[in-house]
Backbone as a chain_set.jsonl record, in Angstrom:
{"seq": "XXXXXXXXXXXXXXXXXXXXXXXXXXXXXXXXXXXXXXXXXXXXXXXXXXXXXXXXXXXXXXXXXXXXXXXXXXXXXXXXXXXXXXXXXXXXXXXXXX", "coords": {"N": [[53.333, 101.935, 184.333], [52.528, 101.518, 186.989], [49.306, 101.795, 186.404], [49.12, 99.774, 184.663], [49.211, 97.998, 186.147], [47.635, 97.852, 188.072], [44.937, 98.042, 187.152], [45.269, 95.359, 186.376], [45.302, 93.836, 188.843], [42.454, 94.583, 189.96], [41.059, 93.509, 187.996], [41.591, 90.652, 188.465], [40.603, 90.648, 191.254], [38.222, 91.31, 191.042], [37.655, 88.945, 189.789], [37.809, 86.676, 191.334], [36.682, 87.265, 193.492], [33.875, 86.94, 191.874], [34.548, 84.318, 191.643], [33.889, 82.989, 194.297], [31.33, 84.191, 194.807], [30.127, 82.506, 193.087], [30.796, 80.05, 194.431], [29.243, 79.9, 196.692], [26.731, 80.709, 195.436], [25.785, 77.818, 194.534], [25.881, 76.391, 196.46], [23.975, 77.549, 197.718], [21.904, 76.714, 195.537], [22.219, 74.265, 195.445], [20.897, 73.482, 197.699], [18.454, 73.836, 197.872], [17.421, 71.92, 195.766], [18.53, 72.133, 192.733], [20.358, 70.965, 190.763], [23.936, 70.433, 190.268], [26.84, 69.983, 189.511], [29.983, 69.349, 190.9], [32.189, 69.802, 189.217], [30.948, 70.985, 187.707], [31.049, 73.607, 189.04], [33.897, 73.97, 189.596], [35.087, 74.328, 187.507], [36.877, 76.733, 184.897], [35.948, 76.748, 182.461], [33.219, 76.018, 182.438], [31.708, 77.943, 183.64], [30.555, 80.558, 182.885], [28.228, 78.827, 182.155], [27.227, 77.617, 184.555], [26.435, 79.739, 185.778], [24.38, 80.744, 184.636], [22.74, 78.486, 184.65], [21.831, 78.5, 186.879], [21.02, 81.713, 187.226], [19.068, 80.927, 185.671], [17.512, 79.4, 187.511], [16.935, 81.016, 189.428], [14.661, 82.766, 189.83], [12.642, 81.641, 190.221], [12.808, 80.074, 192.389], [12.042, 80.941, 196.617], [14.215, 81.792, 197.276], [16.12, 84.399, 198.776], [18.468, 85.56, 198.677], [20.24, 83.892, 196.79], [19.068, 84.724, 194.826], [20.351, 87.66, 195.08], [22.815, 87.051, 194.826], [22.9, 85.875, 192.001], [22.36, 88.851, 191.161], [24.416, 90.003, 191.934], [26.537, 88.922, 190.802], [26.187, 89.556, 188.109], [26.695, 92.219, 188.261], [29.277, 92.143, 188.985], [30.892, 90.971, 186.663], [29.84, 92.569, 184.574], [32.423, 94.647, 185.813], [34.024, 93.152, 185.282], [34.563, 93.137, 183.062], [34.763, 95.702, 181.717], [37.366, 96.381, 183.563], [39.099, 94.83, 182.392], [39.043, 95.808, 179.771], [40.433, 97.989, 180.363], [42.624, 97.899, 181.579], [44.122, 96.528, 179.208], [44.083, 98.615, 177.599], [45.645, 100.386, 179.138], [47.759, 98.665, 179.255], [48.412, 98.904, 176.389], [49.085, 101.682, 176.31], [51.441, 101.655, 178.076], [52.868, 100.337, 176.585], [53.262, 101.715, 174.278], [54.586, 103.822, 175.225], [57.32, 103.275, 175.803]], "CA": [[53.42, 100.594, 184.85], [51.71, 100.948, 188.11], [47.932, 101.895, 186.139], [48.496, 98.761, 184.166], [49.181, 96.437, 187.573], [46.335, 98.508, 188.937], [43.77, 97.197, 186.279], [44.837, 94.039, 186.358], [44.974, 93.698, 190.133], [41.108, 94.697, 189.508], [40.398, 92.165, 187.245], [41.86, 89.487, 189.336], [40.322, 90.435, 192.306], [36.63, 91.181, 190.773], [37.468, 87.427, 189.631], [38.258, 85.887, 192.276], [35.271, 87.859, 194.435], [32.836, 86.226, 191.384], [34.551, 82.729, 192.261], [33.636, 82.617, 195.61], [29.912, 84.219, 194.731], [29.599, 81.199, 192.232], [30.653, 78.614, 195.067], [27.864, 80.329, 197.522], [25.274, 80.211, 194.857], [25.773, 76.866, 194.161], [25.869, 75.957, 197.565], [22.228, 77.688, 197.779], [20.668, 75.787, 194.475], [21.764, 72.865, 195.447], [19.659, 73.054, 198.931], [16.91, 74.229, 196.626], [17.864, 70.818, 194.887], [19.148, 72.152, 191.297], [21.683, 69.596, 190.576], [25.295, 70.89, 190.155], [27.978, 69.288, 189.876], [31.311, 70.387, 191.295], [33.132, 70.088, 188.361], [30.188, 72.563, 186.668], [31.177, 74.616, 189.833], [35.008, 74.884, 189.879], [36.099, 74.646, 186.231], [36.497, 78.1, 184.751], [34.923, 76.678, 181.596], [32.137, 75.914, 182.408], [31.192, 79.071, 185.04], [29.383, 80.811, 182.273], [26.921, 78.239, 181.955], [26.626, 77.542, 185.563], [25.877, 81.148, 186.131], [23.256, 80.612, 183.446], [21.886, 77.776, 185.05], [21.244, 79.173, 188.376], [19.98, 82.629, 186.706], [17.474, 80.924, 185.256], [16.575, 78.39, 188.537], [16.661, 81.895, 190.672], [13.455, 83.273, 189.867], [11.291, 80.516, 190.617], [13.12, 80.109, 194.239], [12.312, 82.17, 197.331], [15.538, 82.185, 198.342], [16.229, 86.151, 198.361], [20.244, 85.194, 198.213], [19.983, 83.097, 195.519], [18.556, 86.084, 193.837], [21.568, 88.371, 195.35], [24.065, 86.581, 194.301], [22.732, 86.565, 190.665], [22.712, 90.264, 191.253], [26.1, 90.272, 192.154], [27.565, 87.921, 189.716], [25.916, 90.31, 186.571], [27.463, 93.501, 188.14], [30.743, 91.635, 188.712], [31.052, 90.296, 185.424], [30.62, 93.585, 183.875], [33.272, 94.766, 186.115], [35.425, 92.267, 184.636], [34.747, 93.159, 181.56], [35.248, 96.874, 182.37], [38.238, 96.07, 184.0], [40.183, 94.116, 181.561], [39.372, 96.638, 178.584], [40.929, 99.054, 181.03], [44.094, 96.658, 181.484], [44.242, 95.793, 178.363], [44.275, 99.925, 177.81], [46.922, 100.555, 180.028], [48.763, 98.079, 178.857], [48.732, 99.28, 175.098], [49.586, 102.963, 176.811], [52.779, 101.145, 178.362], [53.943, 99.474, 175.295], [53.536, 102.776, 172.929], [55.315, 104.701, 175.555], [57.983, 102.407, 175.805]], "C": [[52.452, 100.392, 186.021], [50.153, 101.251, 187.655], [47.864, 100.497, 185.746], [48.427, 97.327, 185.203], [48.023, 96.498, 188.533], [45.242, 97.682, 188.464], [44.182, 96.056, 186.433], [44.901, 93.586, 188.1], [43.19, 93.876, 190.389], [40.441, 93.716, 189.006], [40.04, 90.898, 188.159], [40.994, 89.436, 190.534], [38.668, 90.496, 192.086], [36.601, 89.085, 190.246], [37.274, 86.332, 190.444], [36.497, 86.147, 193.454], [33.823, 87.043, 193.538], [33.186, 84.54, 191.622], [33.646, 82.467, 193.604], [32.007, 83.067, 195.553], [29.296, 83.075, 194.348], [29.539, 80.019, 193.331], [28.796, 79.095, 195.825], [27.159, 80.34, 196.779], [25.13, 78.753, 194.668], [25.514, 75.97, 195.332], [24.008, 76.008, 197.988], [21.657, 76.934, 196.91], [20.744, 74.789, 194.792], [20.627, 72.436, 196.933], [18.638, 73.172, 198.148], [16.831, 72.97, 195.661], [18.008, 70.935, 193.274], [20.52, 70.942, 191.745], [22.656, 70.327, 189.956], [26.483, 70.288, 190.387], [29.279, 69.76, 189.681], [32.066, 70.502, 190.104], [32.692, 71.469, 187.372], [30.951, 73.492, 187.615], [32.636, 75.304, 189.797], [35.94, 74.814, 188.427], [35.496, 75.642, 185.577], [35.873, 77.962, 183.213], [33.565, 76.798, 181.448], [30.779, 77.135, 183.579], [30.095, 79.912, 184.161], [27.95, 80.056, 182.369], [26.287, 77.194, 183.249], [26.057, 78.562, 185.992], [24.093, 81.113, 185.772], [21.91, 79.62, 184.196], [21.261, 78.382, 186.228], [20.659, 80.148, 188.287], [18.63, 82.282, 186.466], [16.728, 79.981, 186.331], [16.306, 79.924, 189.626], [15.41, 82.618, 190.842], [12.26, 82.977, 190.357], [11.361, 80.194, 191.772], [12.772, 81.278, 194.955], [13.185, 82.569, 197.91], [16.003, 84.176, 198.1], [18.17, 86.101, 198.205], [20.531, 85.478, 197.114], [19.832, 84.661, 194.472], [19.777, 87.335, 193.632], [22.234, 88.353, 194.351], [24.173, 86.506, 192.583], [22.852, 88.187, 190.396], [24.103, 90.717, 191.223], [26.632, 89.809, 191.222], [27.371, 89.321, 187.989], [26.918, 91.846, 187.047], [29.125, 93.217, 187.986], [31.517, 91.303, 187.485], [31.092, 91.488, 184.453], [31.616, 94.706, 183.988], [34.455, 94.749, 185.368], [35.943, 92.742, 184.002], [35.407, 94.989, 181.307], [37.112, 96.825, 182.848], [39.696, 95.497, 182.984], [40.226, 94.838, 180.422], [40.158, 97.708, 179.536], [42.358, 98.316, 181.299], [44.827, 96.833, 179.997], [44.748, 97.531, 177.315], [45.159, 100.58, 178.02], [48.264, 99.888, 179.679], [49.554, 98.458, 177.056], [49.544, 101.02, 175.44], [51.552, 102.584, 177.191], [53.458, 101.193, 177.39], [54.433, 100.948, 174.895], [54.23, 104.04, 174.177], [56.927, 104.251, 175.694], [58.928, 102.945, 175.355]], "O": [[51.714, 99.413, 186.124], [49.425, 100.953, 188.601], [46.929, 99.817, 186.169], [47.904, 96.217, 185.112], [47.584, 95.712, 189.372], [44.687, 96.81, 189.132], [43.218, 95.359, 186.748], [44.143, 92.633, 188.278], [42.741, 93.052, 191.186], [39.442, 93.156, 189.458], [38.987, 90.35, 188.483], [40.605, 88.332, 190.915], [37.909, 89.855, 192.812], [35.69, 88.272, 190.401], [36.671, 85.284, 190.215], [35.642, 85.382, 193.9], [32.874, 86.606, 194.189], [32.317, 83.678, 191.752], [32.736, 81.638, 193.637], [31.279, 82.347, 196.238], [28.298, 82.584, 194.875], [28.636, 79.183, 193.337], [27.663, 78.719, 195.524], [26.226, 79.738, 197.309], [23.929, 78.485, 194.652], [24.968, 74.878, 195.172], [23.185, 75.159, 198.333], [20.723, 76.292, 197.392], [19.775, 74.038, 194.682], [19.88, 71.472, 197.102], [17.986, 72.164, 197.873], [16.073, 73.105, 194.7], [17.666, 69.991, 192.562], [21.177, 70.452, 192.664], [22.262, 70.963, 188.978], [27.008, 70.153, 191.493], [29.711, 70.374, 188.706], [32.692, 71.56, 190.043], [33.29, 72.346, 186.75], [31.621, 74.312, 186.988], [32.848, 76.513, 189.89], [37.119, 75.14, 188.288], [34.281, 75.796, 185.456], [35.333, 78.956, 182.728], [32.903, 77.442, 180.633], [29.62, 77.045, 183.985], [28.932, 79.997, 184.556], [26.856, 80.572, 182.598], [25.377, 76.369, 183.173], [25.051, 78.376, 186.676], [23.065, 81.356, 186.405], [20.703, 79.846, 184.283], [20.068, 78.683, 186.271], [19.646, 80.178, 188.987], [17.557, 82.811, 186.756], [15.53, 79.744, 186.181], [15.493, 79.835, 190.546], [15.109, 83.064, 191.95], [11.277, 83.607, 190.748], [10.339, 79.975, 192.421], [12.948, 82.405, 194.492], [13.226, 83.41, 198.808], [16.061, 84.81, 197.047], [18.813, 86.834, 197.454], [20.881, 86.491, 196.508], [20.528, 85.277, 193.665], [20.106, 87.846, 192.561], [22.369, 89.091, 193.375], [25.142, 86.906, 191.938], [23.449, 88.622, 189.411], [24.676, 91.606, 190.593], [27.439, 90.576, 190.696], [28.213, 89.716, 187.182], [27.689, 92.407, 186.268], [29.947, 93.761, 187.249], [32.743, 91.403, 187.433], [32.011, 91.61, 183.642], [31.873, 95.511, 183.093], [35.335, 95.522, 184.989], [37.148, 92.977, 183.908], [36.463, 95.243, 180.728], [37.923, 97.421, 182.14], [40.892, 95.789, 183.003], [41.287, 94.751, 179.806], [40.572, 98.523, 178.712], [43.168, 98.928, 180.603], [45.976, 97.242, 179.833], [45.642, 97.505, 176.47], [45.583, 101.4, 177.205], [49.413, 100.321, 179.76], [50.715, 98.327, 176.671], [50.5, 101.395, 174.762], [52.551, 103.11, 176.699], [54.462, 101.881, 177.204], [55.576, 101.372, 175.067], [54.286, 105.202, 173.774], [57.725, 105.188, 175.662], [59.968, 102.314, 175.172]]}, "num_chains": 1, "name": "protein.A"}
């Protein structure tokens, strides 16, 4: 029980740590004047393809952040993903011991 509250305490919190990267990038493109609009920014639909957007406006900016924070967001993300097969792991371990 406590590996599988572990992983997902992980998840959650690599999630939550890529929320708050996403606001701060967004915060940077838009000084850089990419256009973003908050709803791209705080609905979890659409975060993929704000990510996306800003990946691809970060190259062409000198913001060295900007650039970061894409850095950060790709390691975070395969965190996640890391993370939740490891949950998701733990949690099948639970059941079948059950």
């Amino acid at each position: 029980m406590l590996l599988t509250l572990t992983a997902f305490a992980l998840c959650f919190l690599f999630t939550v740590i890529d929320q708050v990267c996403l606001s701060i990038a967004c915060r940077h493109a838009r000084n850089a004047n990419l256009i973003i609009s908050k709803s791209d920014e705080l609905l979890n639909v659409r975060e993929l393809n704000t990510w996306s957007m800003i990946s691809d406006f970060a190259p062409r900016e000198s913001n060295d952040k900007l650039r970061g924070l894409v850095t950060v967001h790709d390691t975070l993300f395969k965190a996640r993903v890391i993370s939740f097969i490891l949950f998701l792991l733990a949690l099948l371990y639970e059941v079948s011991n059950w």
